[in-house]
C-alpha positions as CSV (number, residue, x, y, z in Angstrom):
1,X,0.0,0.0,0.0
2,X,1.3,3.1,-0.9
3,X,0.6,5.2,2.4
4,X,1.5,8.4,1.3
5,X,-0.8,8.5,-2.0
6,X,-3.5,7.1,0.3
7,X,-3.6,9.7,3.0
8,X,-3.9,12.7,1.5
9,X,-6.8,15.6,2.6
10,X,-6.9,12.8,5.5
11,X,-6.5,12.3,9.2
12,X,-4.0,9.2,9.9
13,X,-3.6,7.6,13.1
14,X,-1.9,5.0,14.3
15,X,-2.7,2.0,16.6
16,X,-1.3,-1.3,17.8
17,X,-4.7,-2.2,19.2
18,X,-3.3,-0.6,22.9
19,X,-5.6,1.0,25.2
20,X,-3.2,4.4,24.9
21,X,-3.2,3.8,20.7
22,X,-7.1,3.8,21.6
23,X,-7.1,7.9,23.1
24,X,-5.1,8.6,20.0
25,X,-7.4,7.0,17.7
26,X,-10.4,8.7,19.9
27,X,-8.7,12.0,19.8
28,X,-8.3,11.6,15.9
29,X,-11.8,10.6,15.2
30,X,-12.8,13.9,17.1
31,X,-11.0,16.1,14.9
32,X,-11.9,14.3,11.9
33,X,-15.4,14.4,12.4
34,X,-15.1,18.3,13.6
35,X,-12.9,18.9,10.1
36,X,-15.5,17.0,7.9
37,X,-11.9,15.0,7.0
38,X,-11.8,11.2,6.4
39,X,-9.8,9.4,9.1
40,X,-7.3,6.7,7.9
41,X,-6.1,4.3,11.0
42,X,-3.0,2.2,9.6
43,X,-1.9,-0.8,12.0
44,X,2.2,-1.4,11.1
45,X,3.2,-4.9,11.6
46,X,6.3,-6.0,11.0
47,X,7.5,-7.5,7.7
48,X,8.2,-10.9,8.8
49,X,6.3,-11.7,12.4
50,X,9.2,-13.4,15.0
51,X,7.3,-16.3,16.9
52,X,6.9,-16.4,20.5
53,X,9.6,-18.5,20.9
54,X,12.9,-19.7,19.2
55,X,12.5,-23.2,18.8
56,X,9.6,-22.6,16.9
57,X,9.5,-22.5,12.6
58,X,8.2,-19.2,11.0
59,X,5.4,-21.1,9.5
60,X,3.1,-20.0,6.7
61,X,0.2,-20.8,9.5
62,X,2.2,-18.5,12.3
63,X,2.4,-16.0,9.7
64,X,-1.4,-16.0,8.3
65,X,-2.5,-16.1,12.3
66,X,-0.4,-13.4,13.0
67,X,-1.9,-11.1,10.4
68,X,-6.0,-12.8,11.5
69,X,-4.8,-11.2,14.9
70,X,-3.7,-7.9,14.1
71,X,-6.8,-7.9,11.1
72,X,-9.3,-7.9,13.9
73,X,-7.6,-5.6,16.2
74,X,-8.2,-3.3,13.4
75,X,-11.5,-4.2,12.9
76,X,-12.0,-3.5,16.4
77,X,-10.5,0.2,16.5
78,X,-12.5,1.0,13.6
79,X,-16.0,-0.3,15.1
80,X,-15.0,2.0,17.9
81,X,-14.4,5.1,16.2
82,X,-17.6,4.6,13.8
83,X,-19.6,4.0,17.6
84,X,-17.9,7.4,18.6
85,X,-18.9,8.9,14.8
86,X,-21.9,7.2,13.3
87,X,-21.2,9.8,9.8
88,X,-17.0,9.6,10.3
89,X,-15.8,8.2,7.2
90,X,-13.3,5.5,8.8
91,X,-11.1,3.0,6.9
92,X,-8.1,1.1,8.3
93,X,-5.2,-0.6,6.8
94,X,-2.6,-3.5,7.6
95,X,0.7,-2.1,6.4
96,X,3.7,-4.2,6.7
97,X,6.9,-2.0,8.0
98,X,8.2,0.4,10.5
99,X,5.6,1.9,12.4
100,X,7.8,5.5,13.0
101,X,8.6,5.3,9.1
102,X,5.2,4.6,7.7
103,X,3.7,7.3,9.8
104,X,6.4,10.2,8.8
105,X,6.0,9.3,5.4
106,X,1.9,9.6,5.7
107,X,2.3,12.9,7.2
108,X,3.7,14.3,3.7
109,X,0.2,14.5,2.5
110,X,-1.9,14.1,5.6
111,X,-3.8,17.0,7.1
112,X,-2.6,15.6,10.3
113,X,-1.1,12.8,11.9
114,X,-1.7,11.5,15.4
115,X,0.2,9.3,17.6
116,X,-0.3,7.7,21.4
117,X,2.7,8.6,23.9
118,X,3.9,7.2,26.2
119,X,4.1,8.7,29.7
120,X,5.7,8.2,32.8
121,X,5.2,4.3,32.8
122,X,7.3,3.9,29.8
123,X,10.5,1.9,30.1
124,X,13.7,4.0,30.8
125,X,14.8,2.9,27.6
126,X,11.9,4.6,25.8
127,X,11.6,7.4,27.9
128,X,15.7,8.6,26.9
129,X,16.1,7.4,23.7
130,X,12.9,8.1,22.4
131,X,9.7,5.7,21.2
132,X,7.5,5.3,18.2
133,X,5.9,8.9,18.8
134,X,9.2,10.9,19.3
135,X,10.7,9.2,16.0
136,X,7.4,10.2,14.0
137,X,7.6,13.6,15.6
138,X,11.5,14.7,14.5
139,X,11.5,13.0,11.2
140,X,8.1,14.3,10.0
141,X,6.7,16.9,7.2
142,X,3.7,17.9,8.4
143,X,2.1,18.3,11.5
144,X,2.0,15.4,14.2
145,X,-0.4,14.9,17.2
146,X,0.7,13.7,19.9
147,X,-2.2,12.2,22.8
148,X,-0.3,11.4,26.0
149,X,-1.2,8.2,28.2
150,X,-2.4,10.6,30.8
151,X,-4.1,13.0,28.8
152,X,-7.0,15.1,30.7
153,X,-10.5,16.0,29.6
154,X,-10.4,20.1,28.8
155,X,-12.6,20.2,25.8
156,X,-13.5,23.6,26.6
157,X,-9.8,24.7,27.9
158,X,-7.9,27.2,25.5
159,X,-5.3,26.1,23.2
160,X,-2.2,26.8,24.0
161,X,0.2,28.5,21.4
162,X,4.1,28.5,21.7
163,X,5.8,31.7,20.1
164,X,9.1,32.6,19.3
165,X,10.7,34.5,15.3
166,X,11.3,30.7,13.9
167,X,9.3,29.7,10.6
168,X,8.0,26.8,12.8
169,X,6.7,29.2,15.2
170,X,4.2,30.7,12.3
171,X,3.1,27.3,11.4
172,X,2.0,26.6,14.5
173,X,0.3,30.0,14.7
174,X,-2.1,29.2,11.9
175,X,-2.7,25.2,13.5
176,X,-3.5,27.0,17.1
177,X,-5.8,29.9,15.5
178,X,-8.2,27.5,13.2
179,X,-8.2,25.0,16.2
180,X,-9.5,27.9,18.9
181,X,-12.1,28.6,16.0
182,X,-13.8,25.2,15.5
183,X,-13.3,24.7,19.1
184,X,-14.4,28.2,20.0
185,X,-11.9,28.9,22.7
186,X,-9.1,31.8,23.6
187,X,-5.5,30.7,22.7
188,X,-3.0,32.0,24.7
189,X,0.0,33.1,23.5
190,X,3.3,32.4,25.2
191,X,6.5,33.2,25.3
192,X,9.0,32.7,27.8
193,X,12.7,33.4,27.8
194,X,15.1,33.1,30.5
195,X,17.8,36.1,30.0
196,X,17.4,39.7,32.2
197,X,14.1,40.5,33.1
198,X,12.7,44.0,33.4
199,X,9.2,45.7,33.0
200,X,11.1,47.6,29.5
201,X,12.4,44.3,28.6
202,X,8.4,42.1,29.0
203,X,6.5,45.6,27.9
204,X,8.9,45.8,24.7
205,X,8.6,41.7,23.8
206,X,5.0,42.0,24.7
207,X,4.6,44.5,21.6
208,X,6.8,42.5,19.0
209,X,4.6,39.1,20.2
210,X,1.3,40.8,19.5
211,X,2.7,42.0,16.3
212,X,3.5,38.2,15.6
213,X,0.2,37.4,16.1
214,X,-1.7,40.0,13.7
215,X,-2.4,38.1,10.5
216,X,-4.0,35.2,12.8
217,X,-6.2,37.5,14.8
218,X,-7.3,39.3,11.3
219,X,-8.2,35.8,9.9
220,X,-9.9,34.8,13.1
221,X,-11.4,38.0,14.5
222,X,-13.9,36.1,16.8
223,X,-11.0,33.9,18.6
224,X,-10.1,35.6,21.7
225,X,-6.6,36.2,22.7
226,X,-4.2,36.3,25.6
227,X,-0.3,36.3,25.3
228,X,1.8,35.8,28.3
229,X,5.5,36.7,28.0
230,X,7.2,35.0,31.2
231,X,10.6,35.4,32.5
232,X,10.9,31.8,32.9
233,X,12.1,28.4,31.0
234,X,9.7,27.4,27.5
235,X,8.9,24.1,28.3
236,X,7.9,24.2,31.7
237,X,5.7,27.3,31.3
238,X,3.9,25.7,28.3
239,X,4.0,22.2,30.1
240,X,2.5,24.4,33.2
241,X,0.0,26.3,30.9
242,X,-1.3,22.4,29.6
243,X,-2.7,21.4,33.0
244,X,-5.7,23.5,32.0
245,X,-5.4,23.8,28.5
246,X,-7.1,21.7,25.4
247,X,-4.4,21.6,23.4
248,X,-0.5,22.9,23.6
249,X,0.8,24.0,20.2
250,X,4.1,24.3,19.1
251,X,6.8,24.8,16.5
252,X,9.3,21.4,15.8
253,X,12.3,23.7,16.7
254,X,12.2,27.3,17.8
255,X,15.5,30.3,17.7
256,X,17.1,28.5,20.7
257,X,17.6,24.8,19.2
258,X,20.8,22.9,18.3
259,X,22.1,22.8,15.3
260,X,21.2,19.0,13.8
261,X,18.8,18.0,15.9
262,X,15.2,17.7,14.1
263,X,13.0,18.2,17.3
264,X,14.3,20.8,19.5
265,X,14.6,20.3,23.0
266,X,11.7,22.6,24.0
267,X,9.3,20.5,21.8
268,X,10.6,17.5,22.8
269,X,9.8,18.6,26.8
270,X,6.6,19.7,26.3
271,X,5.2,16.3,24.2
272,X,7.3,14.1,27.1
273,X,5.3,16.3,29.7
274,X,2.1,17.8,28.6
275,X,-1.2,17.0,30.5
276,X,-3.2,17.3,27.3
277,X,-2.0,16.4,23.8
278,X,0.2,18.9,22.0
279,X,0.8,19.3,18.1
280,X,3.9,20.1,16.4
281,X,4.3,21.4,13.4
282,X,6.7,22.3,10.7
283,X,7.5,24.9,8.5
């Protein structure tokens, strides 16, 4: 199946038939449905399935029952979104692969793509180096959703918009505007920094901020708007800012990131921390 070709105009998520690949594929249905946008769930299997144990033969008959197995844990996840969404336009595929790969390369046509996390009862291993949803996140195109395993109900709670000068910054400007619309909530607007701080220094940023934000508020003249400039560190004020929030918005790497890395570290911080799930998006 060519993945890419398949998701375009579309919402993608992805599930491994998990209880926190379920919120994601909730969270997706919602937005699909709200959008008036197909929604695409791909389950990635591997290529070739290992059996349970070694002294066991990949047989033709493992291999058919592995696929029966993941075929109606599919069928399962899509029931479950058309329950949530009786008019939701849901289909699912079986792609054979790697799960971060397949859903980076959907997310060159997709409107979004969305993605479970895992939170604080990940493995160490995941938590440092990194799982499925930080993978999908850095090496992405478009914009990635990210539902965390202990995600809180805010439907009504403002989204939440991260600003800094970076072209990722912008992007994320538009996502967070058209989301307050259809979701008809304030964003709030924040940026934090952590050099001097003075009343000149916050009155003069406050002014260049709300000048960022003037082509969004023209477009969406019925959002309200609050921006915050903080003396303070990014990710924990936004992370901070999420505990009441509907969604956190942010750019994949703002002014202050490393050179090389794909997903700078404030991003990265917020999607391992947030209490409600946070989009990134690229330039």
């Amino acid at each position: 199946m060519n993945v890419v070709s398949e998701a375009k105009d579309r919402i993608v998520v992805g599930t491994d038939g998990s209880r926190r690949a379920d919120r994601a594929v909730d969270w997706a249905a919602g937005r699909a449905a709200a959008l008036g946008l197909p929604l695409l769930i791909l389950h990635v299997v591997p290529g070739r399935p290992t059996p349970s144990t070694p002294l066991t033969a990949v047989t033709a008959s493992f291999e058919e029952g592995f696929h029966e197995e993941a075929l109606e844990r599919l069928e399962r996840v899509v029931r479950r979104a058309h329950e949530l969404h009786d008019d939701l336009d849901v289909t699912g595929e079986i792609v054979e692969g790697n799960a971060a790969y397949v859903l980076a390369q959907a997310s060159k046509e997709a409107a979004l793509v969305v993605v479970g996390a895992r939170g604080e009862s990940a493995p160490v291993t995941v938590r440092l180096l990194g799982g499925v949803c930080d993978q999908v996140t850095a090496y992405a195109s478009g914009p990635i959703a990210v539902i965390p395993d202990e995600e809180h109900a805010c439907p009504d709670g403002p989204v939440v918009l991260g600003v800094d000068e970076s072209p990722e910054a912008r992007a994320a400007m538009w996502f967070a505007f058209q989301s307050a619309a259809e979701r008809g909530v304030p964003v709030v607007a924040i940026h934090a920094w952590q050099d001097r701080d003075s009343r000149e220094i916050v009155a003069r940023v406050t002014d260049i901020v709300d000048g960022m934000l003037t082509e969004a508020r023209a477009e969406y003249p019925g959002v309200p708007v609050e921006v915050r400039v903080i003396h303070g560190k990014p990710h924990h004020e936004l992370v901070q800012a999420s505990k009441e929030a509907g969604l956190v918005v942010v750019g994949s790497r703002g002014i202050g990131g490393f050179t090389g890395l794909l997903l700078g570290s404030t991003s990265k911080r917020v999607l391992r921390d947030s209490h409600c799930p946070v989009v990134v998006t690229r330039d």
